[in-house]
C-alpha positions in Angstrom: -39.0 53.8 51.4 -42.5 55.0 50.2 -43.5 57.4 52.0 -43.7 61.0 51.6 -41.8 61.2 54.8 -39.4 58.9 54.0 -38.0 60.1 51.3 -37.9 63.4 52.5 -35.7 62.1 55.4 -33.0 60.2 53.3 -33.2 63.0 51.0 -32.2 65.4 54.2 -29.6 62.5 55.4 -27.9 62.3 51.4 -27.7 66.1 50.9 -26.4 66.9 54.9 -29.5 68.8 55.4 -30.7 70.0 58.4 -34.6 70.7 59.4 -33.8 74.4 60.4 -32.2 74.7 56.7 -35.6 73.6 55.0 -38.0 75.7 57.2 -35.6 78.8 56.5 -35.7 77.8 52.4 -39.0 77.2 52.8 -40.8 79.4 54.8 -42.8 76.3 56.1 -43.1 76.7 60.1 -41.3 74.1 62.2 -44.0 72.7 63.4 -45.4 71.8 60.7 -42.4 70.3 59.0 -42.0 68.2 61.8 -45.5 66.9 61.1 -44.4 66.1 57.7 -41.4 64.1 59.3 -43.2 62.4 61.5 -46.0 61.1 58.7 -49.1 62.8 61.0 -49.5 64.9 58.1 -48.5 65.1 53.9 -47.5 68.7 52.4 -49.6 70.0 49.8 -47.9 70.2 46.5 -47.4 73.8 47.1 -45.2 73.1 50.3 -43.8 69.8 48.8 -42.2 71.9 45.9 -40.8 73.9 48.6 -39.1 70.9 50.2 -38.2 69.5 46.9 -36.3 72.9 45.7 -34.8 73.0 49.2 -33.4 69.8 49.4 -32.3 69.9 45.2 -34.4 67.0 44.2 -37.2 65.7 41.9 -41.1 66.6 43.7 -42.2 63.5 41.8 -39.6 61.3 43.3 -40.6 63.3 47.0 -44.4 61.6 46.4 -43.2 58.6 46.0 -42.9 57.5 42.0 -40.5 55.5 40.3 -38.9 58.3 39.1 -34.8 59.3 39.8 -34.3 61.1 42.6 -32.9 63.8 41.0 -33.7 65.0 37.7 -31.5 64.5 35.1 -29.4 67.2 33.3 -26.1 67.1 31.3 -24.4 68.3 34.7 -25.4 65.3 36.9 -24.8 62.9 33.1 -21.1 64.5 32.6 -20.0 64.9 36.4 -19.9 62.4 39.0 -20.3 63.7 42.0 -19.6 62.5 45.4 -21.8 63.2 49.1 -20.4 61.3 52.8 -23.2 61.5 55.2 -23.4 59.6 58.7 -25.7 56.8 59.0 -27.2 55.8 61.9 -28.7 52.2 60.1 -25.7 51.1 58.3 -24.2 48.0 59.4 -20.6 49.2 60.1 -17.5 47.3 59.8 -16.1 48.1 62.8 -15.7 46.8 66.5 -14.5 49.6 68.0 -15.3 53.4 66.9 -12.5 54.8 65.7 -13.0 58.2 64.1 -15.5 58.8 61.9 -17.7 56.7 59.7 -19.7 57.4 56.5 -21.2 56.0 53.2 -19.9 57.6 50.1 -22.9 58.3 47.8 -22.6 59.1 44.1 -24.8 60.2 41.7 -25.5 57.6 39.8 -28.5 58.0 36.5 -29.1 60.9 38.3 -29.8 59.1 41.7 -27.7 58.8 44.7 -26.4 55.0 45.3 -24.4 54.0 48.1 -20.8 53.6 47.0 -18.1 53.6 49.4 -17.5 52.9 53.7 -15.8 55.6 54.5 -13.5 56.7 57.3 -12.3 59.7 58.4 -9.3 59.9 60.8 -9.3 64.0 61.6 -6.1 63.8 63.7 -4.1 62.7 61.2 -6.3 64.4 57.7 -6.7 61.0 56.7 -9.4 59.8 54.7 -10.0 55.5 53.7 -12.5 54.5 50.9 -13.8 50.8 50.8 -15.7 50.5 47.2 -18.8 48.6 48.1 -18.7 45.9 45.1 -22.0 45.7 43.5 -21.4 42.4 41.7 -23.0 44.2 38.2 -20.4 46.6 37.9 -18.0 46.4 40.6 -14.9 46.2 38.3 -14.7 49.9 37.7 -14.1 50.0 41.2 -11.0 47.7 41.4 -8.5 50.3 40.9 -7.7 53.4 42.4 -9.7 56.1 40.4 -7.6 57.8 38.1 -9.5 61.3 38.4 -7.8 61.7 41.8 -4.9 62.2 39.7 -6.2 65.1 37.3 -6.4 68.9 39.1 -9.8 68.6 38.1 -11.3 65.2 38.5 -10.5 64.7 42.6 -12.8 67.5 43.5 -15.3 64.9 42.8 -14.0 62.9 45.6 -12.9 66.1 47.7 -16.0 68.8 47.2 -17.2 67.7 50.6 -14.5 68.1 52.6 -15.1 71.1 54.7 -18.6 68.9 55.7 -16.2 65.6 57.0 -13.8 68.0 58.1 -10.8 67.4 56.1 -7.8 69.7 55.0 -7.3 68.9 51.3 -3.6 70.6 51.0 -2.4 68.4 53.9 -4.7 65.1 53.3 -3.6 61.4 52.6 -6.4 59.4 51.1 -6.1 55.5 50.8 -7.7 53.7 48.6 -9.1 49.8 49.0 -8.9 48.2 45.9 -7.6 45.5 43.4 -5.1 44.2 41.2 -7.1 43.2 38.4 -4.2 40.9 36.7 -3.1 39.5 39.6 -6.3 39.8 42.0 -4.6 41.0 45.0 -5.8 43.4 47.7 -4.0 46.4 46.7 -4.2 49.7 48.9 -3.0 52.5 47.3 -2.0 55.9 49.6 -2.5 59.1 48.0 -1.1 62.7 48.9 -1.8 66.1 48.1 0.4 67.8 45.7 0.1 71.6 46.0 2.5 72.4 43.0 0.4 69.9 40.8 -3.3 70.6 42.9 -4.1 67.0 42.9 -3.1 63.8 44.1 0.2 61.3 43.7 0.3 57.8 44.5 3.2 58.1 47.3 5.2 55.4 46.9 5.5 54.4 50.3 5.8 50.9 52.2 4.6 52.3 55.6 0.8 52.0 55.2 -1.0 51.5 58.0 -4.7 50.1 56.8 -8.0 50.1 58.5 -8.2 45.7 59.4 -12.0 45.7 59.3 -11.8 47.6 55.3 -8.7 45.3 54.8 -10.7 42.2 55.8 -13.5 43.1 53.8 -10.8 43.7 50.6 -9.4 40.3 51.1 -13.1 38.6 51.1 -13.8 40.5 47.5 -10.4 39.7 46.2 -10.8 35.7 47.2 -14.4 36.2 45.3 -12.8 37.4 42.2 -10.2 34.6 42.4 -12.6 32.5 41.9 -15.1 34.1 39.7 -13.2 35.7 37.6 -14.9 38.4 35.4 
């Protein structure tokens, strides 16, 4: 991903950003944003700016350095927040579609990295997370994030919603993750709770998991078995 165009279009796809958005922040005429798209043609850093302000990230990152893709600030360093986008080139877990898919992206050292598979069931408000674990620091994925559980911390997890249509007050997230004494696939379900405005672990021996996210749990749990940390 090294080109000006490139970037700019995973930057569109990570922020859920559409072309008509940038050419109404930007002034920048539609024709000639698709040329920028496309590759025919590179903004001048005037214009490039424009995209860069637009789409919330770094212009040096847009040209192509080895620089974050967003700059840093003590925001992005004290909150960790959380974007689901569709993508069209991931290699999804599933045989069949069912619902909708996304990747979970969190800032990250003030980049956005690829965290979670993500499902979205819209006629029943439910939402899965698979934690995609990246062997050099997958353990603080294991368990179910404890800042669901704090009126403040889940709208880290839940500040997107309205994009991957959900209805916090009625939602039921499940979480893929792993005993880390006993290294057991362990799915927790979550519910809203309006009188505490956050989520409970429900304790609740009806769960109904995704088999393709389950399979992958069971690989990573056999993995740890084995290698422990």
């Amino acid at each position: 991903m090294n080109t000006i165009a490139e970037r700019i279009k995973f930057a569109m796809n990570a922020k859920n950003k559409k072309q008509i958005e940038i050419v109404r922040d930007t002034g920048i005429s539609k024709g000639a944003f698709s040329s920028y798209l496309s590759g025919q043609y590179n903004p001048k850093m005037d214009k490039l700016q424009l995209i860069a302000d637009s789409l919330d990230v770094d212009v040096k990152w847009l040209c192509g350095e080895n620089v974050p893709m967003q700059t840093v600030t003590e925001e992005t360093q004290a909150i960790q927040q959380y974007v689901f986008y569709n993508s069209s080139c991931s290699e999804y877990l599933f045989d069949t579609f069912i619902g909708d898919i996304y990747i979970g992206m969190m800032t990250q050292y003030a980049a956005l990295i690829p965290r979670f598979y993500v499902l979205v069931n819209q006629s029943t408000n439910e939402m899965h997370l698979l934690p995609l674990f990246l062997k050099e620091d997958s353990s603080q994925f294991y368990l179910c994030p404890s800042a669901l559980l704090t009126p403040d911390g889940h709208s880290t997890f839940t500040n997107d919603f309205d994009s991957i249509h959900m209805a916090l007050e009625t939602s039921i997230i499940y979480y893929y993750g792993i005993n880390t004494e006993t290294y057991e696939p362990q799915i927790t379900k979550l519910t809203y709770s309006r009188t505490n405005k956050c989520y409970q672990i429900t304790d609740d021996h009806f769960i109904d998991p995704i088999e393709e996210f389950e399979r992958e749990l069971i690989k990573e749990a056999l993995y740890l078995k084995h290698n422990p940390k």
